[in-house]
C-alpha positions in Angstrom: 0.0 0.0 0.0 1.2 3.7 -0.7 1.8 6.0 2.1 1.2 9.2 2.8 3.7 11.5 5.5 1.0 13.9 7.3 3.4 16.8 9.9 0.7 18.3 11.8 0.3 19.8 15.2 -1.8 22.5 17.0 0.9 25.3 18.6 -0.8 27.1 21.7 -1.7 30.3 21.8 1.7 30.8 23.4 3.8 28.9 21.1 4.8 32.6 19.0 4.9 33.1 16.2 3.1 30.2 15.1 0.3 29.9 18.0 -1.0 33.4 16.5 -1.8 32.3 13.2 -3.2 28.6 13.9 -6.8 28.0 14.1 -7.2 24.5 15.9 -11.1 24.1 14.2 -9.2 24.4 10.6 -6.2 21.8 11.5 -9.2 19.3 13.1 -11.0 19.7 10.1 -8.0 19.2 7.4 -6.9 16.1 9.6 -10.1 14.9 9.1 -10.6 15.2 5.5 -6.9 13.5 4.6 -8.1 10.8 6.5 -11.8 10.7 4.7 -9.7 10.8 1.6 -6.8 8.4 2.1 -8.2 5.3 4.8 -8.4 2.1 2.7 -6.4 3.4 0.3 -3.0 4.9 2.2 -1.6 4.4 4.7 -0.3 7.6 6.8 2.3 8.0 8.6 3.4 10.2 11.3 5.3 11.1 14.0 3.8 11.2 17.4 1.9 14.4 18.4 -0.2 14.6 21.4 -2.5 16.8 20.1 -2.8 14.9 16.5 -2.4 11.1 17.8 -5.9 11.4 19.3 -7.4 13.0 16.3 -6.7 10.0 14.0 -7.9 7.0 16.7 -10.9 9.4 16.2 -11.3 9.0 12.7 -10.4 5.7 12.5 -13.4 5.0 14.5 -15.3 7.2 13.0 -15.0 5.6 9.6 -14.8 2.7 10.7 -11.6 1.6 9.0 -9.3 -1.4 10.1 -6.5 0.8 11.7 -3.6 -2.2 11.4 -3.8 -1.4 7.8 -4.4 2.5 7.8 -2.1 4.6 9.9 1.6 4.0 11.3 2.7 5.9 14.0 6.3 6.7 15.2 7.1 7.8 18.2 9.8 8.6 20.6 10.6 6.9 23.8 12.2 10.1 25.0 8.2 11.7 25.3 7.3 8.4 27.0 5.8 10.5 30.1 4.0 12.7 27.7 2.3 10.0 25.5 -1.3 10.4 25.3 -3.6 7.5 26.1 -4.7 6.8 22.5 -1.5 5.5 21.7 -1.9 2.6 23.7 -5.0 1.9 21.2 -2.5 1.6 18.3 -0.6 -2.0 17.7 1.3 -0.6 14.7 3.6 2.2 16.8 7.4 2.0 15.9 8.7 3.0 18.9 12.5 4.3 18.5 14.8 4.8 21.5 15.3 8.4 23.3 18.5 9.9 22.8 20.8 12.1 25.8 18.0 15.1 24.9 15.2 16.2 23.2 16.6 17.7 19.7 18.4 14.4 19.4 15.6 12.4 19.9 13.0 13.7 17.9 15.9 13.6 14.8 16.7 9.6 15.6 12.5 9.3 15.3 12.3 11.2 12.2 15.6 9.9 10.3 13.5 6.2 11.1 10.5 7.6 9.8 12.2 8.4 6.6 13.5 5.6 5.9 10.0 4.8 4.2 8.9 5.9 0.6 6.0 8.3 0.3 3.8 9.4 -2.6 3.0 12.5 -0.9 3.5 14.8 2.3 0.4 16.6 3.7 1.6 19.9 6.5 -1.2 21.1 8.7 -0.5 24.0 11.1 1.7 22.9 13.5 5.6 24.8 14.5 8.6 24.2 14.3 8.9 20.9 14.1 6.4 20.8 10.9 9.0 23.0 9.4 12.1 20.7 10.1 9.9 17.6 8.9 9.4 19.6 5.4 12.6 20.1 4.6 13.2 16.2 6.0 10.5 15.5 4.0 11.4 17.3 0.5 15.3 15.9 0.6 14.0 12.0 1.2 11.0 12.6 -1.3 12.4 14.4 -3.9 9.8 13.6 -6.5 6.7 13.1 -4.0 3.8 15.8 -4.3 3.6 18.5 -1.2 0.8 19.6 0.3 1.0 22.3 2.3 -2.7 23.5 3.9 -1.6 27.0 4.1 -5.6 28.4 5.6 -4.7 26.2 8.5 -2.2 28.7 9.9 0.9 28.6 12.4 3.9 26.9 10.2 1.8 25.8 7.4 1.2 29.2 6.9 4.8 30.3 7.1 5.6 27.9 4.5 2.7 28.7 2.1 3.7 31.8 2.0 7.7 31.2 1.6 6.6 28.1 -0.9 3.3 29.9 -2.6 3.4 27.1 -5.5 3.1 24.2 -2.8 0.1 25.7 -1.1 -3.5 25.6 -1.3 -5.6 28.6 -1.7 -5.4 31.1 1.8 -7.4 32.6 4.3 -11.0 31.5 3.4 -10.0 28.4 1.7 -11.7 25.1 3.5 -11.9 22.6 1.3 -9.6 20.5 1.8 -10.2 17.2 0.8 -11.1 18.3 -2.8 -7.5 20.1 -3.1 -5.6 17.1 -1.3 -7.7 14.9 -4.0 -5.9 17.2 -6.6 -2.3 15.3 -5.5 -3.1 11.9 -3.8 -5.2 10.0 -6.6 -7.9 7.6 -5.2 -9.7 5.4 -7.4 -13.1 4.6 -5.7 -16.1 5.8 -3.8 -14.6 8.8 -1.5 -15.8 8.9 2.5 -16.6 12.6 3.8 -15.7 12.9 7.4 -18.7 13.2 10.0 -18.6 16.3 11.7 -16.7 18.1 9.8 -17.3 21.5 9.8 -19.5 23.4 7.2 -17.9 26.6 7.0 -15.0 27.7 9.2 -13.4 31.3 9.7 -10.1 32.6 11.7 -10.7 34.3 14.7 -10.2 37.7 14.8 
């Protein structure tokens, strides 16, 4: 099965610049649709995020997918204190070792993680971290498409607008399973993700 690399992650309000940009409802929302648009026919792959990890046993329950053959997630043993409880719902975690600190673990995860070929990378919100998996992501994947949600704000913003030819439409722009369709082809009835929402604006 192909895979798909999703970097996503929800900065907090004080997480600057990036927390002043991000709008949480958006990032719920495009996680959602890659998953209506990809389950049963990718497999995505990420690297543990607290905030994300929960969001995906959600949708794999919510569309009732076999998760085993769905989703992979990586994750750190150096965050072992931090991990949220859904990961104990996943069989299919590649745990990788904790290095002497926290830069040097998170790049032992991510040089494991990308050790696998992708047909495409999908970056949602997120910080700083969604910025070093892009370029990770662009030198192992130098022929995969990029996908860069650029309305969902924080670093997928900062890299829409330093990489305008990689990103989707701006500010108002919400449809994002029609766009993502655009560069992961699916052959095949196409799910649309329960509770999504209908329309969505940035706070002011």
């Amino acid at each position: 099965m192909k895979q798909v690399f999703l970097s996503a992650g929800i900065p907090s309000r004080t997480d600057l610049p990036w927390g002043a940009t991000a709008d949480p409802m958006l990032i719920h929302s495009a996680v959602r649709s890659l998953c209506a648009l990809v389950f049963g026919h990718r497999r995505i792959v990420w690297g543990g995020q607290p905030a994300i990890t929960p969001m995906m046993w959600a949708a794999c329950e919510n569309l009732g997918i076999d998760y085993a053959k769905t989703v992979h997630l990586y994750q750190s043993r150096f965050f072992t204190d931090e991990f949220p409880e859904e990961n104990a719902l996943f069989n299919n975690v590649t745990f990788v070792d904790a290095g002497p600190s926290r830069a040097s673990s998170l790049s032992a995860m991510r040089k494991e993680m990308f050790k696998n070929d992708f047909e495409a990378g999908v970056f949602i919100g997120g910080k700083d971290g969604v910025l070093d998996e892009f370029d990770l992501f662009r030198a192992a994947n130098p022929k995969a498409g990029v996908v860069v949600l650029t309305s969902t704000g924080g670093a997928a913003q900062e890299l829409g607008e330093k990489y305008p030819e990689l990103s989707a439409p701006g500010g108002d722009f919400i449809d994002y399973l029609s766009y993502m369709a655009g560069f992961i082809e699916i052959t095949g009835p196409k799910r649309t993700p329960k509770q999504a929402p209908r329309k969505a604006r940035r706070p002011k």
